[in-house]
DRENDO-1510 file (C-alpha; in Angstrom, 1 decimal, always signed):
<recs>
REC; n; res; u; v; w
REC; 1; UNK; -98.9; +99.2; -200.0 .
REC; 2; UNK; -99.8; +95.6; -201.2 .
REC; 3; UNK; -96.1; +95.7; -203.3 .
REC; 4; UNK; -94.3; +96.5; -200.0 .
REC; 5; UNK; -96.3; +94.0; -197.5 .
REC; 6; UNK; -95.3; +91.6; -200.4 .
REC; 7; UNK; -91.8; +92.3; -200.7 .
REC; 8; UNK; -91.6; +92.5; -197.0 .
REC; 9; UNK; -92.3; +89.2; -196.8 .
REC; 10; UNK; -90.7; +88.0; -199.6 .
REC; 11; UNK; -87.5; +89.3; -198.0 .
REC; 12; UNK; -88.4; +87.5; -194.7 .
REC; 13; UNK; -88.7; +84.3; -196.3 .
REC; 14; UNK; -85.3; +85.0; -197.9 .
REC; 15; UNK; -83.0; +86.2; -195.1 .
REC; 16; UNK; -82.8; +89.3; -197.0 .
REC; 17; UNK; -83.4; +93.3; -196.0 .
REC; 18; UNK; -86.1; +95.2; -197.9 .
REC; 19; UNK; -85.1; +98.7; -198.8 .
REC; 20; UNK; -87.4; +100.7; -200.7 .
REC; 21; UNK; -87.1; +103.8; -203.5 .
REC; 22; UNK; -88.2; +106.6; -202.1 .
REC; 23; UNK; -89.8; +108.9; -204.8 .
REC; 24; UNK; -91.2; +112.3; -204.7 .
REC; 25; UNK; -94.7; +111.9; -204.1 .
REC; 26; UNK; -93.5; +109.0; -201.3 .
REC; 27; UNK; -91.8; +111.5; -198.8 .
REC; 28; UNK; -94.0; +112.5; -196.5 .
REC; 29; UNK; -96.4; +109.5; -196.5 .
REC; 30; UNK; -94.9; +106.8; -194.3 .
REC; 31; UNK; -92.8; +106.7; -191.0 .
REC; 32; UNK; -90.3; +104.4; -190.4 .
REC; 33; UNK; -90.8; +101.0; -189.0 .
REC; 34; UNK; -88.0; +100.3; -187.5 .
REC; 35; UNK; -86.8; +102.4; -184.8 .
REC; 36; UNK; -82.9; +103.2; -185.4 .
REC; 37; UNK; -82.9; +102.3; -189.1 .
REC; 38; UNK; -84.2; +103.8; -192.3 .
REC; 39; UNK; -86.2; +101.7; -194.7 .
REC; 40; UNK; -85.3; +103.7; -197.8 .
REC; 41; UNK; -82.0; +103.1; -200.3 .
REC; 42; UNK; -79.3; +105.3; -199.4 .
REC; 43; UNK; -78.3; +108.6; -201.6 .
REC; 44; UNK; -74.9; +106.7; -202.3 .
REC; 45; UNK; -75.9; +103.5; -203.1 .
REC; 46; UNK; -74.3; +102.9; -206.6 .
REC; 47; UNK; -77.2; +101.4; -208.5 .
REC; 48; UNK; -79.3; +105.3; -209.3 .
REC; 49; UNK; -82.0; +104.9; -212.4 .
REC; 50; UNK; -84.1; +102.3; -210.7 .
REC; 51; UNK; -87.4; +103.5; -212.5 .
REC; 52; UNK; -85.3; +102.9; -215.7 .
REC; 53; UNK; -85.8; +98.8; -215.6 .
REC; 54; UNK; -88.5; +97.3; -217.4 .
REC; 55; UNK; -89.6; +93.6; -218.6 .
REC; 56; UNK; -86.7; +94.2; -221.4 .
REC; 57; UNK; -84.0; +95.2; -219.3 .
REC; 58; UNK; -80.8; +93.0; -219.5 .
REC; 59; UNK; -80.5; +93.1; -215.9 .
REC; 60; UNK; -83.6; +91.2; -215.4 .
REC; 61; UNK; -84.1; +87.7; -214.7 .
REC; 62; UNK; -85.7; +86.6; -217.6 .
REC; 63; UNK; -83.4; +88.2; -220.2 .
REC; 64; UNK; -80.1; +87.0; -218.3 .
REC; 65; UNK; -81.7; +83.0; -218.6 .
REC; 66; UNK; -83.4; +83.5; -221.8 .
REC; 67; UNK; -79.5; +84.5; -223.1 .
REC; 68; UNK; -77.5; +82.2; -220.6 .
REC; 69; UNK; -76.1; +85.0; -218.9 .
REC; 70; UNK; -76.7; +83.4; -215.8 .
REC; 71; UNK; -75.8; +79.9; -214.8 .
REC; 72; UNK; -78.5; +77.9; -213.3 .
REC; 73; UNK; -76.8; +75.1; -212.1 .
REC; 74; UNK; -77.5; +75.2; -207.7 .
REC; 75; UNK; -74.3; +74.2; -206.7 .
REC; 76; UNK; -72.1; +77.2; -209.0 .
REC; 77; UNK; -69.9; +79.3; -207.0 .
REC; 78; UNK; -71.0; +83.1; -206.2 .
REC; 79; UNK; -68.6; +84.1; -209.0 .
REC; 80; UNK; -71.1; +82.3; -211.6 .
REC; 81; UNK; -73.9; +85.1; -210.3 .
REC; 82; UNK; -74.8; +88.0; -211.4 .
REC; 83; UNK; -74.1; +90.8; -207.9 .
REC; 84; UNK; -77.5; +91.9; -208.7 .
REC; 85; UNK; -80.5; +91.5; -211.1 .
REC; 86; UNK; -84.1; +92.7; -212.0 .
REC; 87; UNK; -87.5; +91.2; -211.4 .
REC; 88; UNK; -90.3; +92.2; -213.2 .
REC; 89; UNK; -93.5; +91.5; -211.8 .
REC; 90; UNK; -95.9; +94.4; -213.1 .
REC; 91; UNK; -99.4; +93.7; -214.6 .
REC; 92; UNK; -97.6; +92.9; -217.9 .
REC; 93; UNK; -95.2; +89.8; -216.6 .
REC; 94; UNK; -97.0; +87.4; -218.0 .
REC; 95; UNK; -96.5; +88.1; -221.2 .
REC; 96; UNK; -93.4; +86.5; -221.0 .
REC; 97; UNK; -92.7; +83.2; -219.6 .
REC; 98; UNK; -89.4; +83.6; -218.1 .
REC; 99; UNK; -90.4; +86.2; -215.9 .
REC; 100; UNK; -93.3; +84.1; -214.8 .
REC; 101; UNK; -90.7; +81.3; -213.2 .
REC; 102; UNK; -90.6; +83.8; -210.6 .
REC; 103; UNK; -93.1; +81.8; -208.6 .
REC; 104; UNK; -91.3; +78.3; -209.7 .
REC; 105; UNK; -89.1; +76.7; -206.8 .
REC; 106; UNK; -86.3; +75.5; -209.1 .
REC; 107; UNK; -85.7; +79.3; -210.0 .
REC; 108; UNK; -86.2; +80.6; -206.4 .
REC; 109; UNK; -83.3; +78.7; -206.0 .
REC; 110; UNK; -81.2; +80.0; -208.7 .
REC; 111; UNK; -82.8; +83.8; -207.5 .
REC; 112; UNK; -81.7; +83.0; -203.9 .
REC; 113; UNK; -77.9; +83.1; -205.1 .
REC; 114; UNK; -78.0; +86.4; -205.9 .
REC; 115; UNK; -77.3; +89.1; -203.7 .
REC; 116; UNK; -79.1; +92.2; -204.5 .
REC; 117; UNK; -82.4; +91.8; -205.8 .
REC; 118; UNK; -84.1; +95.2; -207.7 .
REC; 119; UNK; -87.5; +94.0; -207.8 .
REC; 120; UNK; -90.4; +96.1; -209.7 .
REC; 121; UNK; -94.1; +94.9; -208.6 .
REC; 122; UNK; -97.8; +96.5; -209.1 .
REC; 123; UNK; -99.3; +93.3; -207.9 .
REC; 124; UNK; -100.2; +91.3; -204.2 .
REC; 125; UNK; -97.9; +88.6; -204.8 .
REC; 126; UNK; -98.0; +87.3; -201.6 .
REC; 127; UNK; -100.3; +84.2; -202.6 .
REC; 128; UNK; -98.2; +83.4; -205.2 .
REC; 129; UNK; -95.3; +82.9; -202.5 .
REC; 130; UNK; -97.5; +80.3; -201.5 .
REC; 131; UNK; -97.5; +78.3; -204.6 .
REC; 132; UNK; -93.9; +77.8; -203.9 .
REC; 133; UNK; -93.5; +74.7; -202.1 .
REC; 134; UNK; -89.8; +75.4; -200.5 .
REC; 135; UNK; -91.7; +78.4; -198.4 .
REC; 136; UNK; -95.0; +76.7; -197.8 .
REC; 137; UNK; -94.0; +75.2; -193.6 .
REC; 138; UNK; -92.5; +78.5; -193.0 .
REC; 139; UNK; -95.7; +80.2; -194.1 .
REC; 140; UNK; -97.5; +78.0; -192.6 .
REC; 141; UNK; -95.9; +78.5; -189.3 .
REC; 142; UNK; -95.7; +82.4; -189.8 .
REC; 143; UNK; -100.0; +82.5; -190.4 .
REC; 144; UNK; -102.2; +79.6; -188.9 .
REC; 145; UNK; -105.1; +81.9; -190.6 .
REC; 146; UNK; -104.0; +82.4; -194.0 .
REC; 147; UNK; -106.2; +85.0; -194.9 .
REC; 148; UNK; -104.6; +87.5; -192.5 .
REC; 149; UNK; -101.7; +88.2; -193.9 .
REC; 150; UNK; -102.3; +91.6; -194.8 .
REC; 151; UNK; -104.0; +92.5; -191.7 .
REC; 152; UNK; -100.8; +91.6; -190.0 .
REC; 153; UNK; -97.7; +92.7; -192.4 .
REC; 154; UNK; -99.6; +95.8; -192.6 .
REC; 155; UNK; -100.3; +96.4; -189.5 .
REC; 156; UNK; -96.9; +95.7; -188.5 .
REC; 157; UNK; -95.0; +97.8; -191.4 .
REC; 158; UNK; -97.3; +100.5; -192.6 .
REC; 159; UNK; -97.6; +103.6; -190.2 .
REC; 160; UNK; -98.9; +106.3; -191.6 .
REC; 161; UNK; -96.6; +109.7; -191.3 .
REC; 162; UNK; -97.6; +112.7; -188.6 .
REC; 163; UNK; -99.3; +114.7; -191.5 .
REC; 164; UNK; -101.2; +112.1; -192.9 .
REC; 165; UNK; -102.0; +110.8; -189.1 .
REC; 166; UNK; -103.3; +114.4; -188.1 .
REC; 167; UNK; -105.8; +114.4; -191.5 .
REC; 168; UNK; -106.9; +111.2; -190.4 .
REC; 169; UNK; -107.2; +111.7; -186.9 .
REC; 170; UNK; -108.7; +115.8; -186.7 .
REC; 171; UNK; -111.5; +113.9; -189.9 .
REC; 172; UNK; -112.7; +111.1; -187.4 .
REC; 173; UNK; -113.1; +113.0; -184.0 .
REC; 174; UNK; -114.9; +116.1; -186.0 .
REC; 175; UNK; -117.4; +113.8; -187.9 .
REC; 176; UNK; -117.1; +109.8; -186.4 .
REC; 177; UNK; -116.1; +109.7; -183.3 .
REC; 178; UNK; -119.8; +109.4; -181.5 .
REC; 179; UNK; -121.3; +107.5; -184.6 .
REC; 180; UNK; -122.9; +104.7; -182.9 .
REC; 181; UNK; -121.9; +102.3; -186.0 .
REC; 182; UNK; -119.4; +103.3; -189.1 .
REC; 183; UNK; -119.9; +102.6; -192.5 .
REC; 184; UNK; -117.4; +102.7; -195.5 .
REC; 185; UNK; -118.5; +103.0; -199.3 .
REC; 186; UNK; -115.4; +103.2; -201.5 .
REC; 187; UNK; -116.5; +103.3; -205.0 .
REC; 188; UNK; -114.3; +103.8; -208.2 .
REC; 189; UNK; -115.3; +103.6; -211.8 .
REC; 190; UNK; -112.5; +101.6; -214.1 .
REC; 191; UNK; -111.9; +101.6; -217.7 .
REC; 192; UNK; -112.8; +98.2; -218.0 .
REC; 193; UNK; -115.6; +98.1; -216.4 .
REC; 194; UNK; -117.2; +101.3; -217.4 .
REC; 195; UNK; -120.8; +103.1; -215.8 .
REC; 196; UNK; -122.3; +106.5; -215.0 .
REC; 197; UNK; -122.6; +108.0; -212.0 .
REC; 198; UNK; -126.1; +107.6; -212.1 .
REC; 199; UNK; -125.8; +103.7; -212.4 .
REC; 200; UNK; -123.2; +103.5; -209.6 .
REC; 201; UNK; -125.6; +105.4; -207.2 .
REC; 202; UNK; -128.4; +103.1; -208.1 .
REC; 203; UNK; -126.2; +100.3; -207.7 .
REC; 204; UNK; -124.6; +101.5; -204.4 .
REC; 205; UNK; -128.4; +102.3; -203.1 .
REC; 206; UNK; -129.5; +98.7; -203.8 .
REC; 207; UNK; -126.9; +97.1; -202.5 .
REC; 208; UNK; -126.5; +98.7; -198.8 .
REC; 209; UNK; -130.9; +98.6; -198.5 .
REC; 210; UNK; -130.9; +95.0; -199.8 .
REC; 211; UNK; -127.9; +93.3; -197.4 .
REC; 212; UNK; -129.3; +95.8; -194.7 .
REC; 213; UNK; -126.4; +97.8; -194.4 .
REC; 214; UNK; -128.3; +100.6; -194.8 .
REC; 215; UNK; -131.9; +101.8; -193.7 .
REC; 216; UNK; -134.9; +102.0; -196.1 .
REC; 217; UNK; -136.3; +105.6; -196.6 .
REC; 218; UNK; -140.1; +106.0; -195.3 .
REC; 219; UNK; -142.1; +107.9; -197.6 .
REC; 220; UNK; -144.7; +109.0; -195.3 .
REC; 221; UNK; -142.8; +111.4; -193.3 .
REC; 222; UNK; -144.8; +110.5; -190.5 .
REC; 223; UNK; -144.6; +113.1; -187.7 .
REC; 224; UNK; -144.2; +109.9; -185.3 .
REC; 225; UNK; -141.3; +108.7; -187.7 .
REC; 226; UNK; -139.2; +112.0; -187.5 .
REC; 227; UNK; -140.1; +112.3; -183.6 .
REC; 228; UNK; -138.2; +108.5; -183.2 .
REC; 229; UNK; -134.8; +109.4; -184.3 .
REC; 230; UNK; -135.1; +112.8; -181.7 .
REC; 231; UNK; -132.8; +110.7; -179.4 .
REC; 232; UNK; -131.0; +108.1; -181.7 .
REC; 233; UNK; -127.2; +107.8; -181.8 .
REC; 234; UNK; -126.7; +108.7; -185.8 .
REC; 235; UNK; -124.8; +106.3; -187.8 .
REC; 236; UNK; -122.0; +108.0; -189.8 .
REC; 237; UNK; -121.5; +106.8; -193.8 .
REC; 238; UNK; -118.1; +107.7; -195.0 .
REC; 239; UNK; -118.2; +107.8; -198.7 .
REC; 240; UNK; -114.1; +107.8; -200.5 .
REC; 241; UNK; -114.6; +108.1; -204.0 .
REC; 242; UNK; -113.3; +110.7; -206.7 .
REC; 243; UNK; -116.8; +112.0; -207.3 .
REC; 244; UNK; -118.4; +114.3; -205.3 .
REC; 245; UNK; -121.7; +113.6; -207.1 .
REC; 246; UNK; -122.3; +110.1; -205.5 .
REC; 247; UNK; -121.7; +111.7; -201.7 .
REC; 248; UNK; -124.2; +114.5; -203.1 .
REC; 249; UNK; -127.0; +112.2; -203.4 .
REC; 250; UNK; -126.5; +109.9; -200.3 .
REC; 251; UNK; -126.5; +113.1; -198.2 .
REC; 252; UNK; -129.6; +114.5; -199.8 .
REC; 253; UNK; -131.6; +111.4; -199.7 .
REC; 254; UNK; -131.2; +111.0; -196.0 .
REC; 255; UNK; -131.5; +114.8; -195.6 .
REC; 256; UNK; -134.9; +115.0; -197.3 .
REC; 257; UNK; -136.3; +111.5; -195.8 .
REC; 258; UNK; -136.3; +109.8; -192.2 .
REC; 259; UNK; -135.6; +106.2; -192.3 .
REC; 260; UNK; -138.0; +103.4; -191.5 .
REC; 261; UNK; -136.0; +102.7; -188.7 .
REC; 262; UNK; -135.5; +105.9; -187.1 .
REC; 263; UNK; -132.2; +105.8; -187.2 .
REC; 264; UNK; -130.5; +109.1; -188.2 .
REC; 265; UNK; -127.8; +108.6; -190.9 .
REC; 266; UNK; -124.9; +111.2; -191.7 .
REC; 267; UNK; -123.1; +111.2; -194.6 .
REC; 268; UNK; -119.5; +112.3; -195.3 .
REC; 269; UNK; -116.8; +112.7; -197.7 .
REC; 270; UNK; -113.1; +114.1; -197.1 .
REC; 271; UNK; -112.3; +114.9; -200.6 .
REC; 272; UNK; -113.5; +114.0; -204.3 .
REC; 273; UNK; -110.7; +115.1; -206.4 .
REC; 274; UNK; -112.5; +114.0; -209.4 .
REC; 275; UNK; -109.3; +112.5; -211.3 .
REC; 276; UNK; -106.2; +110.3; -210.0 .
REC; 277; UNK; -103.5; +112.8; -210.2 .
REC; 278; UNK; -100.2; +110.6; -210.1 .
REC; 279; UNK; -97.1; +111.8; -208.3 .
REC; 280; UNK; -99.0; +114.4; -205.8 .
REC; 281; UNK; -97.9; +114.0; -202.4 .
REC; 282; UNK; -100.7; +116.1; -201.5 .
REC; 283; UNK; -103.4; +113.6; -203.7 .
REC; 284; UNK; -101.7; +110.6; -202.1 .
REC; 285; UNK; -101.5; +112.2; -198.1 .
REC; 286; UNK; -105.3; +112.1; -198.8 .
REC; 287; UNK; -106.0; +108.8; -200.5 .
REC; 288; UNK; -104.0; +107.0; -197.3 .
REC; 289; UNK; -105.7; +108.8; -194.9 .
REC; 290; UNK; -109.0; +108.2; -196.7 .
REC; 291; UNK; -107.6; +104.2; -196.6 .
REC; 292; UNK; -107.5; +104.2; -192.7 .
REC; 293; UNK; -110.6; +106.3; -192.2 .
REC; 294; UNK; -112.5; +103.5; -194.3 .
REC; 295; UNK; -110.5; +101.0; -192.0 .
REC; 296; UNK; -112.1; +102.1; -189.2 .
REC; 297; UNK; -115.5; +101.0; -190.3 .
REC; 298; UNK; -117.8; +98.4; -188.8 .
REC; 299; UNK; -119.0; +97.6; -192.0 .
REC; 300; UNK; -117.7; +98.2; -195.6 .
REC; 301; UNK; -118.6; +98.1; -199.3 .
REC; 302; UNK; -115.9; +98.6; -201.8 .
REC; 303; UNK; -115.9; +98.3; -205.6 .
REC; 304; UNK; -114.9; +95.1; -207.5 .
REC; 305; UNK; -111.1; +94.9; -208.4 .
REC; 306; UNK; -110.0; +98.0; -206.1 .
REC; 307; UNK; -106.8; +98.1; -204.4 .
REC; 308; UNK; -107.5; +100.7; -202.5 .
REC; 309; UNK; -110.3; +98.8; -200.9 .
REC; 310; UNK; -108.6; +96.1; -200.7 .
REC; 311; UNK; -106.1; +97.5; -198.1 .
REC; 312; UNK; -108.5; +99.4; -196.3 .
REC; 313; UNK; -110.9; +95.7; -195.4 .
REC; 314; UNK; -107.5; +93.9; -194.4 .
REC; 315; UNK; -106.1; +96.7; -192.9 .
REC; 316; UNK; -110.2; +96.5; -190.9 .
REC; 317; UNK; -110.1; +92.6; -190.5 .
REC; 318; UNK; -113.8; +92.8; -191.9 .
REC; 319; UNK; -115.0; +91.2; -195.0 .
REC; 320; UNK; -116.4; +93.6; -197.4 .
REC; 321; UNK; -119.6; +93.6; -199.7 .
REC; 322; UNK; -118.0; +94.4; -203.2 .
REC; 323; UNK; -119.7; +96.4; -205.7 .
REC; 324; UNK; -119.8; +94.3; -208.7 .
REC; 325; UNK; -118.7; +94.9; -211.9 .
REC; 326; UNK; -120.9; +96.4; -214.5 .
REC; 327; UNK; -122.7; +95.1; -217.7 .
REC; 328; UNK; -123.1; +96.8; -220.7 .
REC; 329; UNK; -122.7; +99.9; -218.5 .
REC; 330; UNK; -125.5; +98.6; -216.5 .
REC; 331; UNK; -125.3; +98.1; -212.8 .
REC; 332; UNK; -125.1; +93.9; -212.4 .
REC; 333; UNK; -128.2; +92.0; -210.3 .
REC; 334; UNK; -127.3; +91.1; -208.0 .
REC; 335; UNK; -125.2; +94.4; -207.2 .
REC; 336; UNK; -122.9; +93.3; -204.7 .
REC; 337; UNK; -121.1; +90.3; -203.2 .
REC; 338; UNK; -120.3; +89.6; -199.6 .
REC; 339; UNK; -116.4; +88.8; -199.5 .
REC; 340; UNK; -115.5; +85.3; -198.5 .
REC; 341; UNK; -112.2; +85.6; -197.3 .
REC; 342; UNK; -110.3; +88.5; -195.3 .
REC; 343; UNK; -106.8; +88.8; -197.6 .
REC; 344; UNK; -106.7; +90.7; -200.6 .
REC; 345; UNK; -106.4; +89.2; -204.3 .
REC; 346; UNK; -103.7; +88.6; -206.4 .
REC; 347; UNK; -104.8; +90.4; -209.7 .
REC; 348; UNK; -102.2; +88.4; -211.9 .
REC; 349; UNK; -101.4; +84.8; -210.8 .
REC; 350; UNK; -99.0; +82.7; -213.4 .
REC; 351; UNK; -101.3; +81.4; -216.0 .
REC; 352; UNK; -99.0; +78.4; -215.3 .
REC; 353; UNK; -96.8; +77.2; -212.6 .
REC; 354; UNK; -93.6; +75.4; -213.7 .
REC; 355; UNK; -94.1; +71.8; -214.2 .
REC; 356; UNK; -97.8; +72.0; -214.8 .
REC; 357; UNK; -99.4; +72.4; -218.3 .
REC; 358; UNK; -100.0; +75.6; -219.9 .
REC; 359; UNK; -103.5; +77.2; -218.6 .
REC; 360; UNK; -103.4; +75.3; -215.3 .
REC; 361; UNK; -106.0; +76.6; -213.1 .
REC; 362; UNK; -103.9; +78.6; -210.4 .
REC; 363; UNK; -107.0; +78.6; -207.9 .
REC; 364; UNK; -106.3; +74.9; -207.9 .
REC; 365; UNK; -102.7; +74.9; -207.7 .
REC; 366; UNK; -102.6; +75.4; -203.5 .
REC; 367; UNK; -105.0; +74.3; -201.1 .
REC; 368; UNK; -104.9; +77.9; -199.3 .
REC; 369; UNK; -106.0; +79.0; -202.9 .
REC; 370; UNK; -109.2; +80.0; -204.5 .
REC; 371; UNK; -110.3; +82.7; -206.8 .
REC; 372; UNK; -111.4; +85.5; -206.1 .
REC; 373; UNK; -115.1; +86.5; -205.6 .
REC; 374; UNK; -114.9; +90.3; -207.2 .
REC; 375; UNK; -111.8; +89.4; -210.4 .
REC; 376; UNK; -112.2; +85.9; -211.6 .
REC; 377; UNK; -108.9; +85.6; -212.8 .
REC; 378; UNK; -107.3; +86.6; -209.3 .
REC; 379; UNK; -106.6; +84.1; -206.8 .
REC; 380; UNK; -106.2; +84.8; -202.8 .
REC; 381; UNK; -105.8; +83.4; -199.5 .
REC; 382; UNK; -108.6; +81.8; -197.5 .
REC; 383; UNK; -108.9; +79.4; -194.7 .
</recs>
């Protein structure tokens, strides 16, 4: 979702059309955007192996410069062009430098000469588009608030397909509907940043009772305590997470205790599926309708790094608290972080940006830029 909002408008900046490869586990996740037209690559369209192109493919841009293949003079006729190339823009693109002038003008304007562009991304690229000076007063003019540009594109372009719609929509009247306030807790455990589910409770606890986002537990169990929340309007916790342990405990600990405020607090969880399972339609119907029920929260915490809370904030327009990384396995103090800005982050900026010195800081590059409050070496969009 953050590669197609990216591309989208990456292609609007261009004067080009987006189509997209539809793969298996993609069919019944999405509808169309646009009414009369299809967003997806046509069966006959000549170019078929599309997941076969990598950062070594001698389609790409970097291996048709790197071998003058491709001439980069601005003023060459459209015979001098390539009728199509690759760009590789995965986490690994960095590792090679040609690949990186992406993001440099002089090579957008070799890259615009070129008809059909195959373009491969894992990343939110979108403020790296503006590092790029040549789109800068069209972005500018496109977002006076910088830091909704998800919130828009993706309100605009993503809508959601009738199945996933129907999960999301027979979840939220059965168990959020009368909440009198929602609250998201995404949580995700990464290999990098590794910590039980015991440390991630702890952490998730302290956080929501410390920035008030959720009630303290009274210990007393005072009859007047239980007789306050007789007439209270409960407030609904929606936990998305693959664990089902973490969703355990929250629902037991405001099962077995009343709350200092009386306020009555109901915890749910749609699935916990315990592993990622790649290429399911079925695991990703649920993870994007899991995304929009989080979206419809008042108030959200989501874990450091993690995509899918990113969309589900800027799809929200609220700014999360994130769950910060762990130390030594340890939960961090403080545990969480209040977002500063509403866009999401750009996991993988150039480490350099064309005419600047090697290990330029790209937070510095832009002045919509900063880095990121939950990945240090991200950058995103703020106002």
């Amino acid at each position: 979702m953050l590669t197609l909002v990216s591309t989208f408008l990456y292609a609007l900046l261009t004067n080009r059309v987006m189509l997209i490869h539809q793969t298996s586990d993609m069919v019944d996740l999405f509808c169309e955007p646009f009414p009369g037209s299809t967003w997806y690559i046509p069966p006959d369209f000549p170019i078929k192996d599309f997941m076969g192109y990598d950062v070594h493919s001698e389609s790409s841009y970097g291996y048709l410069v790197a071998n003058n293949l491709i001439n980069i003079d601005h003023n060459s006729p459209p015979s001098a062009f390539p009728p199509f190339m690759y760009l590789h823009i995965t986490y690994d693109y960095r590792e090679h430098v040609l690949h990186k002038r992406f993001f440099c003008e002089d090579d957008q304007e070799v890259i615009n000469n070129i008809n059909w562009i195959l373009l491969k991304s894992d990343n939110y690229i979108v403020p790296g588009l503006f590092m790029i000076p040549k789109f800068e007063k069209e972005l500018e003019r496109m977002f006076p608030l910088k830091e909704t540009v998800f919130h828009h594109l993706g309100r605009y372009l993503l809508h959601t397909s009738n199945s996933v719609w129907g999960m999301v929509m027979r979840y939220h009247k059965s168990y959020l509907a009368k909440a009198k306030e929602k609250i998201g807790i995404q949580a995700r455990v990464f290999f990098w940043a590794p910590i039980s589910i015991d440390e991630l409770y702890k952490q998730i606890v302290s956080c929501t009772q410390i920035e008030s986002i959720l009630p303290q537990l009274n210990p007393e169990q005072s009859e007047k305590s239980s007789m306050a929340t007789d007439e209270a309007s409960p407030h609904a916790v929606i936990v998305t997470s693959l664990y089902g342990e973490l969703y355990d405990r929250l629902r037991d600990m405001y099962y077995m205790y009343s709350t200092t405020t009386g306020e009555i607090i109901s915890v749910y969880q749609p699935s916990h599926d315990e592993n990622q399972q790649f290429d399911q339609l079925v695991h990703n119907q649920k993870a994007l309708a899991e995304i929009w029920l989080l979206s419809f929260s008042d108030v959200l915490v989501t874990t450091a790094g993690s995509t899918f809370g990113y969309v589900s904030y800027s799809l929200a327009s609220i700014k999360p608290w994130f769950l910060l990384s762990s130390k030594d396995q340890k939960a961090p103090d403080p545990p969480c972080r209040r977002a500063v800005t509403l866009d999401p982050c750009f996991h993988s900026p150039p480490d350099f940006l064309c005419k600047a010195s090697n290990n330029t800081d790209t937070g510095k590059l832009a002045r919509y830029l900063r880095h990121c409050e939950d990945y240090g070496e991200g950058v995103k969009l703020f106002d």
